[in-house]
Residue, then its C-alpha position, 0 to 999 in steps of 0.5 A: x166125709x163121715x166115717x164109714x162101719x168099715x173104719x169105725x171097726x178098725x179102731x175097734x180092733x185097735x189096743x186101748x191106748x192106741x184106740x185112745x189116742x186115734x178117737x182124741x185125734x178125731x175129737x180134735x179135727x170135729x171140734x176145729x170144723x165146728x169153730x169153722x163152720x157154725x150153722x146159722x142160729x135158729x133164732x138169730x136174726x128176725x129176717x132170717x125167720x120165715x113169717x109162720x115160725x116165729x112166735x108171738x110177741x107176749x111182752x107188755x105193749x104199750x098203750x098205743x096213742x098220745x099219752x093223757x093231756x095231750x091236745x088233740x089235733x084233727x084234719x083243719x075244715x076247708x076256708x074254699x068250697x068247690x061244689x055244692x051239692x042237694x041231697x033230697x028224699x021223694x020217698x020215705x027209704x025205709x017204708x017208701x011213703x012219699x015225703x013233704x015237700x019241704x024238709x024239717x032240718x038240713x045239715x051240712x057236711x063237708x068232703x074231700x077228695x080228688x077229681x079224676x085225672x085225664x090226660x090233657x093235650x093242649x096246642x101250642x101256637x107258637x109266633x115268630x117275630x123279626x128282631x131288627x137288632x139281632x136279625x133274626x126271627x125270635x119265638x118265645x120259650x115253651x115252657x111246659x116241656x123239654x124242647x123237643x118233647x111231647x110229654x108234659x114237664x109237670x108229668x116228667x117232675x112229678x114221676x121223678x119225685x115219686x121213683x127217686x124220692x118216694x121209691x116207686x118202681x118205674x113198672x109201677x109208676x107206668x101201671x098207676x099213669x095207665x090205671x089212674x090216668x089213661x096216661x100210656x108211656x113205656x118205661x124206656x120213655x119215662x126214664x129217658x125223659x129223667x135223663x133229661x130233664x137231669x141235664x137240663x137241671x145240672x147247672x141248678x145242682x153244681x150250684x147246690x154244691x158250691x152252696x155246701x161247700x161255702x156252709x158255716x155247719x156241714x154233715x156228711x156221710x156215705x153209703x154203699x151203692x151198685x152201678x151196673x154191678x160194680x160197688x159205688x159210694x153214695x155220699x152226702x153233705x147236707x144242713x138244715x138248707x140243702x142235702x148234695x148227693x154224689x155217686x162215685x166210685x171211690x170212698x176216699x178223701x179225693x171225693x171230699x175234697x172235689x165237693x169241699x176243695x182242698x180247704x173246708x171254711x165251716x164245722x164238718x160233722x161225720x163219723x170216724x171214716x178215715x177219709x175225714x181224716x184228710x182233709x183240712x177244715x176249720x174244724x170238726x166234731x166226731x159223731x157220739x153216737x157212734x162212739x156210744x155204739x162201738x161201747x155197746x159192740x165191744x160189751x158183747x165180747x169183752x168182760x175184762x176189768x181193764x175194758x169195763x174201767x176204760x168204758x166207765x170213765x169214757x161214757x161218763x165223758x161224753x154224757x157229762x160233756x153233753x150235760x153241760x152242752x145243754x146248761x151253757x145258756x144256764x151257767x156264767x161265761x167263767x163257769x162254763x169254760x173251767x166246766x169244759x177245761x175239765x173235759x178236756x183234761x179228762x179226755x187227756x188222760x183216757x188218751x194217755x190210758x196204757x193197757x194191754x186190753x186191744x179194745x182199750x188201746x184202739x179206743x184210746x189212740x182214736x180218742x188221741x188222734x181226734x182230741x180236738x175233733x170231740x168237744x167241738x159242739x162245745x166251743x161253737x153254738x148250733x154245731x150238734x155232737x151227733x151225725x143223725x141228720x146226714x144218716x136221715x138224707x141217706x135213708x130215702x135213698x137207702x129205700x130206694x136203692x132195695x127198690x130200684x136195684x141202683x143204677x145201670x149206667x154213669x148217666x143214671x147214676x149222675x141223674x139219680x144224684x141230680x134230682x135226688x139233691x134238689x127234690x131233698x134240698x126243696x123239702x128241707x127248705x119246707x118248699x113243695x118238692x115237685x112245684x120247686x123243680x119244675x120252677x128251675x126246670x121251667x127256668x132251665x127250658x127258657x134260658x136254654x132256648x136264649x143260650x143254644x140259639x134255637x131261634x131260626x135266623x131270617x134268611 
């Protein structure tokens, strides 16, 4: 509470030294409320600052565009033409004169564009004939739906790709079906019609993640998300052939090992979370780039001598070992191995560097505990020293997740993981996202109608 005039004269009536020692008391208590509750920087973080405050930016920009020489590259002319169209003149369009009748020069011009999109409703007769060896009437499979279902498969993919992939809201994706193509669907039929098409695919995504857990090079990561308000763990394991995603509560090892099993065969690649730590593999390489940022971290609030000698010799490390990483074509077998036992003997003595700075003794038992997992990339070819690739798979859920708030339930969660696993592995294998997952979807429909036994036996 502030101070009222009745108290400020109290001290005022005060002897000098007592007045003294009653206003230092008072100095002290506003100086300790100050380190506790500092008030936000005005000019701190840029989403902080309402658009209209902040100034204009007057530094030199740069030249926008390719930079000089390089080859220009323009939308490639259509090889198939669809339509042909005459464009002709009766009238002059500026004075209205009737023109000749035949023209004294035609050009052509080429355009692309989209037909507009209407709902296409087809009927399916479907025939039954008598298997005299199963003695039963069989059917052939409908493919273009999930059985039971009016909605067309194709829809039921590609509005998937766009919500879980390209991050559109299910409110939008109903507005753009009902504007762009008179397609009405409520949004309870459009995210149930997900659902199912997920449980339909998950025996193509248990697959996926035998394929990650049998890769020579694997990199993995992990993200916070909400199920139903509560916190979950968004991870992934991807190569450059397939991204697995998983939601589960836990961000411990139990999750690595339920996707890798107990011992990993290939090169795992991640940061330095704990989790890692526990599980078994023929090896590993710790990210460098969050090495680096953790220097760059610790600069800001640190200025001892101890740090900065400590951070010198670790950065010229890492940016060495990367320097020879890039000449290994270049230099002779013999050459390149006393190069990297060198680096080694290197990181040997920062690991056994004694100090009393915390921030030295905490980096150098991190390098202690992961000696062999830093110069891995160096002893296997293809294996990177960064984990930039598993940070690029999570950023289109990372979009999503601000969008679609996350999930409500363990169903939607397990959806959201499905699809997104498969639409991403189609991509990284440079594959049409949407036509790849209705192929399985297709495949899942048919080899569902064999396995359930949903032909009608013959009375």
């Amino acid at each position: 509470m502030p101070m009222s005039r009745e108290e400020a004269r109290s001290i005022l009536r005060m002897e000098e030294e007592e007045a003294i020692d009653r206003i230092q008391e008072l100095s002290e208590k506003a100086e300790k409320y100050d380190q506790l509750f500092t008030p936000p920087d005005p000019e701190g973080p840029s989403g902080m600052t309402p658009t209209y405050k902040k100034p204009n930016h007057r530094g030199k920009k740069k030249k926008p565009g390719q930079k000089k020489g390089h080859t220009g590259v323009g939308r490639k002319k259509p090889t198939n033409i669809d339509k042909h169209k005459e464009h002709t003149l009766k009238n002059c369009p500026h004075c209205h004169t009737p023109t000749k009748k035949n023209s004294v020069r035609v050009y052509t011009r080429l355009i692309e564009d989209i037909e507009p999109v209407r709902t296409n409703v087809t009927e399916h007769s479907v025939h039954g004939y008598w298997c005299p060896k199963c003695k039963k009437v069989v059917r052939p499979a409908v493919k273009d739906a999930l059985p039971g279902s009016m909605i067309g498969l194709r829809l039921v993919v590609f509005t998937a790709w766009l919500h879980y992939v390209v991050g559109v809201s299910v409110n939008n994706l109903v507005n753009v079906l009902t504007v762009f193509s008179h397609f009405r669907i409520s949004p309870g039929g459009l995210t149930q019609a997900w659902l199912r098409l997920a449980a339909i695919l998950e025996p193509d995504y248990d697959t996926l993640g035998r394929e990650a857990a049998n890769s020579a090079v694997l990199h993995a990561d992990e993200t916070g998300w909400r199920l139903n308000g509560v916190t979950h763990w968004l991870w992934a394991f991807a190569n450059k052939h397939l991204c697995y995603y998983l939601i589960s509560p836990s961000r411990g090892s139990p999750v690595i090992e339920q996707v890798l099993g107990k011992l990993f065969q290939g090169i795992l690649i991640t940061d330095f979370w704990a989790a890692y730590n526990k599980v078994v593999a023929l090896a590993k390489q710790k990210c460098f780039f969050h090495l680096f940022t953790e220097l760059v971290k610790v600069d800001k609030k640190n200025n001892s001598l101890a740090w900065h000698l400590f951070r010198n010799r670790l950065s010229r490390l890492l940016k060495d070992a990367l320097r020879l990483s890039g000449k290994r074509g270049e230099l002779s077998e013999e050459k390149y191995q006393h190069s990297k036992q060198r680096l080694y003997t290197r990181l040997d003595d920062l690991a056994a560097t004694k100090a009393i700075d915390d921030d030295v003794q905490r980096l150098r038992k991190r390098l202690e505990r992961h000696r062999n997992e830093m110069l891995t990339f160096l002893e296997y070819e293809n294996v990177s020293p960064y984990n930039n690739f598993a940070e690029q798979q999570m950023r289109p859920p990372v979009i999503t997740r601000k969008i679609s708030h996350q999930n409500r339930s363990n169903e939607a969660a397990r959806a959201q993981a499905i699809l997104m696993s498969l639409f991403q592995t189609a991509k990284l294998r440079e594959e049409n996202p949407v036509e790849s997952v209705l192929a399985l979807a297709q495949e899942a429909v048919e080899l569902k109608n064999v396995n359930k036994g949903l032909y009608k036996k013959a009375a």
